[in-house]
N, C-alpha and C positions, 0 to 999 in steps of 0.2 A: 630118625633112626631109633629110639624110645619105644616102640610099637612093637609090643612081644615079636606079632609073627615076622615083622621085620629083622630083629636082632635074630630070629631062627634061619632065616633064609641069608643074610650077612654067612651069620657062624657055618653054617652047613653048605653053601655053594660060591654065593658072589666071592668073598671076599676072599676065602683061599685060592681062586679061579685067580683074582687079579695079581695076588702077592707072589705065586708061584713064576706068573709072568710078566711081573713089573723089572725082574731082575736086567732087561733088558734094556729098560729105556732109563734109567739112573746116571745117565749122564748128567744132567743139566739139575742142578740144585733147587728147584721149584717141585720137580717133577719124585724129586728125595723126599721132597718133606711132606706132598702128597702120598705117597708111599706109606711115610711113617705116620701121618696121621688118620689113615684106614684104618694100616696095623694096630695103630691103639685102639680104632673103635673097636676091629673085631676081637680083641683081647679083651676090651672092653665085656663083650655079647657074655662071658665068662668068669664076670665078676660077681661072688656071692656077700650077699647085703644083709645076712642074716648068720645067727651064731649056728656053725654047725658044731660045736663040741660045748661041752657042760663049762665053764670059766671057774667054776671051782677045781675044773680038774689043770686047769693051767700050772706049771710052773716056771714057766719063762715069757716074760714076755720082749721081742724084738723091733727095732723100728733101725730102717735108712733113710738118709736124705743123701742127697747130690750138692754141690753147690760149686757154681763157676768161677773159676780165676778170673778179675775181672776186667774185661776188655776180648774175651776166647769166646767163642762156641765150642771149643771140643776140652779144655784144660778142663779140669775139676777134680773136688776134693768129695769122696764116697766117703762117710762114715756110717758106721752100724754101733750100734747098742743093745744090750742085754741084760733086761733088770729081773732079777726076781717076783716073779708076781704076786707073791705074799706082802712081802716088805718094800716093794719096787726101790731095793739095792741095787746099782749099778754092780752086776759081775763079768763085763764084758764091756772092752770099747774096741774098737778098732777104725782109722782110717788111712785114708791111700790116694794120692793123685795119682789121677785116670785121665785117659783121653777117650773120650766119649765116641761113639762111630755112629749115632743117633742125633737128628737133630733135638730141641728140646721144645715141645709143640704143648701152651699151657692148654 
């Protein structure tokens, strides 16, 4: 799936083709977590791996992670951060137990 013209034809037909009508067969939890691990490839197809803005012109820079209550698949705790990207001072925390409605597919 690494094969440009592949991740073009992914992004532009198969895979919205599948996702628009996987809605259907989401019963059975195999069949979910095939779903959601398409979904990531073709979100995937639109991942940019290169700077498109100047980083001198940054002034914040943010990150989130997930992380599971343990023994759940769906409990978890989201936090986000917000540093400064001059001085990478924390000016922002926040987080929140969430119930996740995605399975978590490494």
């Amino acid at each position: 799936l690494h094969h440009p013209s592949m991740s073009r034809l992914l992004r532009r037909s198969l895979l919205p083709a599948l996702l628009a009508g996987s809605a259907l067969l989401l019963r059975d939890g195999r069949l979910l977590r095939c779903w959601w691990w398409l979904r990531q490839r073709w979100l995937r197809s639109f991942l940019t791996e290169t700077d498109v803005v100047d980083p001198e012109r940054l002034r914040r820079i943010g990150g989130v992670d997930v992380s599971f209550v343990k023994g759940s698949e769906t409990d978890a705790c989201a936090a986000l951060v917000v540093l400064d990207a001059a001085t990478l001072e924390v000016i922002h925390t926040s987080c929140r137990r969430v119930v996740l409605t995605a399975p978590y597919i490494p």
